[in-house]
C-alpha angles and dihedrals in degrees: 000000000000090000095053091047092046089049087051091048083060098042107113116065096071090041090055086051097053094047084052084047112046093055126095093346091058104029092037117019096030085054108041086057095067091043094059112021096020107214097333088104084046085097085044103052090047091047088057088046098059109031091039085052097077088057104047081050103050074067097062095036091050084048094044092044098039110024078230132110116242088254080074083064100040084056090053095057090056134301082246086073086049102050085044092056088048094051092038089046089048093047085052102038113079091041092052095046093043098054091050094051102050085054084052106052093037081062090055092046082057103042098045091030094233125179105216141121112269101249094050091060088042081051100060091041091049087053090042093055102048088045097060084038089061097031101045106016118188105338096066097034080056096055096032085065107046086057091050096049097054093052087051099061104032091060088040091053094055098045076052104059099035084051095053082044101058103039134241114295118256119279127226126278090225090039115131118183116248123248112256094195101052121107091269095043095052086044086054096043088049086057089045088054102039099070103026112145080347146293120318088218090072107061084098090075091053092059092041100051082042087063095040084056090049087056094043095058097034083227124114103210123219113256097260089055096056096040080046088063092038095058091039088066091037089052096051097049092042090051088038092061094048078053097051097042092052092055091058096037090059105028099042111007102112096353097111084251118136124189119229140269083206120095095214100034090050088058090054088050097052092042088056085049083059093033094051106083097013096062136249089279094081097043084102093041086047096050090046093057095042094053096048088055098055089042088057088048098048092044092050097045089057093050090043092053093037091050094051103043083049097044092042094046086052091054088043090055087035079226126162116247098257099115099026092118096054089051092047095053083043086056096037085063088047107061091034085062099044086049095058100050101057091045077059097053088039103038093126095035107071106151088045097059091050088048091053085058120039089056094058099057093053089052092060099037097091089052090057099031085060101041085046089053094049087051099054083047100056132112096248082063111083113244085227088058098040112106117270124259093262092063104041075054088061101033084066101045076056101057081046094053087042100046087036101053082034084059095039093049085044095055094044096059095044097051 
C-alpha cells in the first residue's frame, strides 16, 4: 500500500508528456497519415517511437540522478551546447506553439460553434492559458491534466474498437495510392517523424516538470519509480497513434475524402472519424475530449518553452532563482506573442504551418538526441544511474535513424 501511495505521489510527469505529446502529431498528423497513405507510414511511425524513446528518458533518468533538469547537463558539457539548445529552442518555438494553438482553437470554433476569425479564437486561448499558468502554476497544470488524459483515451479507445468492428469504408474505384517516396511524400514523412511521439527538442520539459515534482511532493522517487511514470506516458502516446492512424486509414484512405486546409473545418472533420461508428450521439462528447486534449497540449507546451527559456537564462547568467518566476511570466508573454503572430500570417494555411514545424523539429532531432545522450553519460551522473548498455545500444541506432532519414529528406529535395 506505501508503494502504491508513494508511485502516485510520482505520477505526473509522464502524464504531462503524453498529453505534449498526443496533440497535433497524434489528432492531426497521425491522422492525417492514414487519410492519405493508409497504413504504408505505420512502419514509420513504430520505428520514431523506438529509437526516439532512449532520448525523452534520459530525461527522466539526468532529473532522477541528479534533482536537476538536463539543462544542468547541457550546461556541463559546455555552456556552447547550451547557447546552441536556446537558440535551437527560440528558432522552433513560435512555430510549435502556434501550430498547436491553431489546432486548438480550430477545435473550440467547432465545439462552440463560433463564428470568428481564427486568430481571434487563437487570441482568447492564448490569454486563458497564460493566465492559469500564472494563477495556478504547476499544481494545477499537474491535476488538469490527469483528468484530460483519461477522457482522451477512453473515448480514443472506443472510436478505436468499434472502428476495427465495423470494418474500413470502401475505397474508389479511381482511386490510386500516393507515393510515399516522392518529394511530397518524404517531406510529409519527415512531418510525421518529426513529432512522433513528439520532438526530440523537447525532452528538456520532461526532466524539468520531473524536478518540479520532486519539489511539489516534497519525495524523491527511486529510479524505477520515475522511469515507471515515464514509460506509463510513452506508452499512451505511442498506443494512442496507432489509434489515430487507423481512424483515417478506414474512414477516409481511398474513399475520395480529403481532409482540410482549413483549422476549423479540419476539427469537424476528426470529431465525425470518432463520430462515424459510434453514432451521432458522441460527437459532443467527442469534441469535448478532443478539444481538452489540444488545450492540455497547447498549455503545456507554453509552460515547457517558458520553463526552459527561464531556467537556461538562469545557467547562462549562473543567477540564483530569485527572480525565475518574473522571468517566466516575462517568457510566457513572449511566446504567446510570437505565436500569434504567425497564426496571423498562416490563418488559411493550416497544414502548412504544421508542416513548417514539424520539420523543423526533425532537423534538429539528431543535434539534441545526441547532446541528451552525452548528458546522461557524464561524470556528475552516477554510473549506477547511467542508462544500461542496452539503451546506449539503442540511443545510438537511433542517431543513426535520425541523421540517416534527415540525409535521405536533404538529398530528395536537391536532386
Amino acid at each position: 500500500m506505501a508503494n502504491k501511495k508513494s508511485f502516485l505521489q510520482v505520477l505526473g510527469p509522464g502524464i504531462l508528456f503524453a498529453s505534449t505529446a498526443i496533440g497535433v502529431s497524434h489528432l492531426v498528423q497521425s491522422t492525417r497519415a492514414g487519410a492519405v497513405y493508409g497504413f504504408a507510414t505505420l512502419v514509420f511511425v513504430l520505428m520514431a517511437n523506438i529509437f526516439k524513446y532512449p532520448f525523452f528518458e534520459f530525461g527522466s533518468r539526468y532529473a532522477n540522478a541528479t534533482g536537476k533538469s538536463i539543462l544542468q547537463g547541457y550546461k556541463n558539457i559546455g555552456k556552447w551546447v547550451l547557447y546552441l539548445y536556446i537558440c535551437i529552442t527560440i528558432g522552433s518555438m513560435f512555430t510549435v506553439a502556434a501550430a498547436v494553438t491553431m489546432v486548438c482553437a480550430g477545435l473550440l470554433d467547432h465545439l462552440f460553434q463560433l463564428d470568428i476569425a481564427i486568430e481571434y479564437s487563437s487570441l482568447l486561448l492564448i490569454v486563458v492559458c497564460v493566465a492559469i499558468l500564472c494563477w495556478g502554476k504547476f499544481q494545477l497544470l499537474d491535476k488538469l491534466i490527469k483528468i484530460i488524459a483519461i477522457v482522451l483515451l477512453l473515448s480514443t479507445m472506443l472510436a478505436f474498437v468499434m472502428t476495427l468492428w465495423n470494418g474500413p469504408l470502401p475505397q474508389a474505384e479511381s482511386f490510386a495510392a500516393p507515393d510515399l517516396f516522392d518529394n511530397a511524400g518524404l517531406l510529409f514523412l519527415m512531418a510525421l517523424m518529426g513529432w512522433m511521439p513528439s520532438a526530440v527538442d523537447l525532452s528538456s520539459w520532461n526532466s524539468i516538470w520531473t524536478v518540479e515534482k520532486i519539489k511539489e511532493t516534497g519525495y524523491h522517487p527511486t529510479m524505477k519509480e520515475s522511469l515507471a511514470d515515464f514509460n506509463i506516458g510513452y506508452l499512451i502516446s505511442s498506443l494512442l497513434a496507432i489509434c489515430f492512424m487507423t481512424l483515417g486509414a478506414y474512414l477516409m484512405y481511398g474513399t475520395g475524402k480529403v481532409l482540410a486546409n482549413n483549422s476549423s473545418e479540419f476539427a469537424g472533420q476528426l470529431v465525425q472519424l470518432f463520430g462515424f461508428h459510434i453514432g451521432p450521439w458522441s460527437n459532443l462528447i467527442i469534441a469535448c475530449a478532443a478539444f481538452s486534449v489540444m488545450f492540455s497540449t497547447t498549455i503545456t507546451v507554453f509552460d515547457g518553452y517558458a520553463r526552459v527559456l527561464s531556467e537556461t537564462t538562469n545557467l547562462l547568467k549562473e543567477s540564483s532563482n530569485t527572480k525565475s518566476r518574473k522571468k517566466y511570466y516575462l517568457f510566457l508573454a513572449v511566446v504567446g506573442l510570437g505565436a500569434w503572430i504567425l497564426i496571423s500570417v498562416f490563418r488559411s494555411q493550416f497544414r502548412q504551418l504544421i508542416d513548417i514545424a514539424t520539420v523543423i523539429s526533425f532537423v534538429v532531432a539528431p543535434l539534441i538526441a545526441f547532446m541528451n545522450l552525452k548528458a546522461v553519460t557524464n561524470k556528475e551522473v552516477p554510473l549506477h544511474a547511467q542508462p544500461p548498455k542496452w539503451l546506449k545500444v539503442l540511443a545510438i541506432a537511433g542517431l543513426v535513424f535520425l541523421l540517416s532519414f534527415l540525409l535521405i529528406y536533404g538529398y530528395s529535395r536537391w536532386t
